[in-house]
C-alpha positions in Angstrom: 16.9 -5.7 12.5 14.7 -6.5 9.7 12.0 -8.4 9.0 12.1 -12.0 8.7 10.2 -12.2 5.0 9.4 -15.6 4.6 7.4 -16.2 7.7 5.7 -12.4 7.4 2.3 -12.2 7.4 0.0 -9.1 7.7 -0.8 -7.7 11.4 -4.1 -8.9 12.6 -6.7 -6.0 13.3 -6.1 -6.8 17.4 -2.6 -6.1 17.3 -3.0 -3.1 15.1 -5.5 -1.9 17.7 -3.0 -2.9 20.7 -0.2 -0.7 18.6 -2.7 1.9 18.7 -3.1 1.8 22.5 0.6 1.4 23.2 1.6 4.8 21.3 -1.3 6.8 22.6 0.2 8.4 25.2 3.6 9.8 23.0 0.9 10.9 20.4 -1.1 13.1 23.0 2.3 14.1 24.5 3.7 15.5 20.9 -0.2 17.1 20.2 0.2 18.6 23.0 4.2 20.0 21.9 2.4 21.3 18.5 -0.4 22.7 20.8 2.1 24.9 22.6 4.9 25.7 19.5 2.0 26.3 17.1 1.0 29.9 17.6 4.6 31.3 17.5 5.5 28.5 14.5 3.0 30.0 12.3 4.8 33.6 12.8 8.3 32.4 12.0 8.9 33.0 7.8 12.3 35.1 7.4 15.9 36.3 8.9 16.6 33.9 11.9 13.1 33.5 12.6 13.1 30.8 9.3 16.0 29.2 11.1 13.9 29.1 14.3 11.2 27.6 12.4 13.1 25.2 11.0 14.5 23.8 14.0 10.6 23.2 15.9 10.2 21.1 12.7 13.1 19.0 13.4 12.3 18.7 16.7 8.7 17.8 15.4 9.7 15.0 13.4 12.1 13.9 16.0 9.0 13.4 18.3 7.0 11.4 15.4 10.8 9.3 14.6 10.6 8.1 18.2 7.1 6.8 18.6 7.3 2.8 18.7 8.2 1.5 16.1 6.9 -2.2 15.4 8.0 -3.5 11.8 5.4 -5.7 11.1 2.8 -2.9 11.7 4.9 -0.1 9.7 6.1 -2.2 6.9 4.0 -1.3 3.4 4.6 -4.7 2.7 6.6 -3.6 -0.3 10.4 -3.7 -1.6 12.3 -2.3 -4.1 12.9 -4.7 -7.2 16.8 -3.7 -6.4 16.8 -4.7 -2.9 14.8 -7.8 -3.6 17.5 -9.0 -6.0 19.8 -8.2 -3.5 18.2 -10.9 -1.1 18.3 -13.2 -3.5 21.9 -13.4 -4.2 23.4 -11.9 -0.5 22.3 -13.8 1.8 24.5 -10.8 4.4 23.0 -7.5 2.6 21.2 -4.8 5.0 18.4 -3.7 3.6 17.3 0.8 4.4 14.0 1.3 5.8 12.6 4.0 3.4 9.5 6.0 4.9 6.8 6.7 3.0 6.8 10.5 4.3 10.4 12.0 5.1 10.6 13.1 8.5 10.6 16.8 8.2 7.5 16.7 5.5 5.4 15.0 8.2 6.7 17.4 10.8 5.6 20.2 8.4 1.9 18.4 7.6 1.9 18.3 11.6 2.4 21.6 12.5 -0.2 23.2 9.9 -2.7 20.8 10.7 -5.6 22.0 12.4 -6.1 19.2 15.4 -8.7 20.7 17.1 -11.2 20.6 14.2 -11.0 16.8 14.7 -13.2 15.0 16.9 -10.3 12.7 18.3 -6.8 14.5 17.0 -5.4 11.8 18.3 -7.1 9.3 16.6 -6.5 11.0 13.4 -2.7 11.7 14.1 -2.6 7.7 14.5 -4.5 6.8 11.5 -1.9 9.4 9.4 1.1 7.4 11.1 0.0 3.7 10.3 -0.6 5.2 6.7 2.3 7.8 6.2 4.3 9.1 8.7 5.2 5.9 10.2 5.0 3.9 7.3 8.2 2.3 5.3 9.4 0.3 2.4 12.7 -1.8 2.1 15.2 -0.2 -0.3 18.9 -0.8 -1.0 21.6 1.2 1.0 22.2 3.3 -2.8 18.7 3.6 -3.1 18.2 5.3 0.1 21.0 7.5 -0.6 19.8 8.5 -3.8 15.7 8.9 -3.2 17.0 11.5 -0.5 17.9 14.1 -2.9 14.5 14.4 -3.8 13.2 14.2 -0.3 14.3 18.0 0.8 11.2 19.6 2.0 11.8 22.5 -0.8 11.5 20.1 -3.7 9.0 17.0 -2.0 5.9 16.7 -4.1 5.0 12.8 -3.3 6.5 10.0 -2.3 5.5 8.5 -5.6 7.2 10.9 -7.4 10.7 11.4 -5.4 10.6 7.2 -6.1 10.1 7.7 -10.1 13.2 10.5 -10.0 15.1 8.1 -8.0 14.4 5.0 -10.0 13.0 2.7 -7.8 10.5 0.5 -8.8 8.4 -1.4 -5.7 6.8 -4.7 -5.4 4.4 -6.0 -3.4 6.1 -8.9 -1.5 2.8 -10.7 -0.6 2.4 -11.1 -4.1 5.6 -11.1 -6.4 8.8 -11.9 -3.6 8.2 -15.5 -2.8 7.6 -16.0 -7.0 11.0 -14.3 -7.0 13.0 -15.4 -4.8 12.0 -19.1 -6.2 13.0 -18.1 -10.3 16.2 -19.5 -11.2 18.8 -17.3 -13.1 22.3 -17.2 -14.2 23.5 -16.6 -10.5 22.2 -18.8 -7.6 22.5 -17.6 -3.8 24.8 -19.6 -1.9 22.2 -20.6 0.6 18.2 -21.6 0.2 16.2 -18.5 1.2 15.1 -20.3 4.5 18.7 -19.9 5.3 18.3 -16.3 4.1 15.5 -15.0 6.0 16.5 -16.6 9.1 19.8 -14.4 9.6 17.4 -11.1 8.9 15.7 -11.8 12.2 
């Protein structure tokens, strides 16, 4: 279910540190996973050993996909110029939830991560999911499609660039959707966006 845009407004810093409290105790539980895996991951490079190693990270990022999730949190607070348009003229479209990080990338930076150089690993492991791992864009259902050819851990380089090859251009709703949403153009929605944003909740 997606956010309801025109009432959105950025989460306040005591329910960002209540997220943090909630999804404490999955982020020790999958520290302690990459405690145990991590030895025999770091071993794992060819034959059926790769294959082995490929399936602890998909099992990683499977832990890190299921921790909450709470949209207003996650959300970058950003949409595709594509999807926005899309809003604007279908009042019925659903939207793709496009993370910042693919899944298995941020199982990869998990595994090779030294956590017990941190003071508080899981502190830190929080602080990279509100700003990566956990963190997501609205695209269009094409777009997400498309930006996942460029998502394979063999070709990733950055979120930026796998955007650029994939030709999506974001905007930041806070400041450009509402200005938008209220231009008039050659092809009006069929309802006001109140109407809109009221079915996406």
């Amino acid at each position: 279910m997606m956010l309801n845009f025109l009432t959105y407004k950025k989460p306040t810093i005591d329910e960002i540190d209540d997220y943090k409290k909630k999804i404490t105790p999955k982020v020790i539980a999958l520290l302690d996973l990459v405690d145990g895996i991590k030895g025999k991951y770091e071993t794992f490079n060819e034959g059926s050993k790769k294959e082995y190693k490929s399936f602890i990270e998909t099992e990683i990022g499977a832990g890190i996909w299921y921790i909450n999730k709470v949209k207003k949190i996650l959300w970058s607070g950003k949409i595709s110029e594509k999807a926005l348009y899309e809003i604007k003229h279908n009042p019925n479209v659903k939207l793709c939830e496009e993370h910042f990080n693919p899944r298995k990338v941020s199982a990869v930076e998990v595994l090779s991560t030294e956590w017990s150089s941190f003071e508080n690993p899981q502190e830190e492991f929080i602080n990279r999911f509100l700003s990566k791992y956990g963190k997501f864009h609205y695209v269009t259902k094409n777009e997400n499609k498309i930006v996942a050819k460029f998502q394979k851990i063999e070709d990733f380089i950055s979120p930026e660039d796998s955007y650029q090859k994939a030709g999506i251009k974001l905007i930041d709703w806070m400041l450009h959707g509402n200005k938008v949403m209220e231009q008039n153009d050659e092809k009006k929605p069929e309802e006001s966006f109140k109407d809109i944003a009221e079915k996406m909740l």
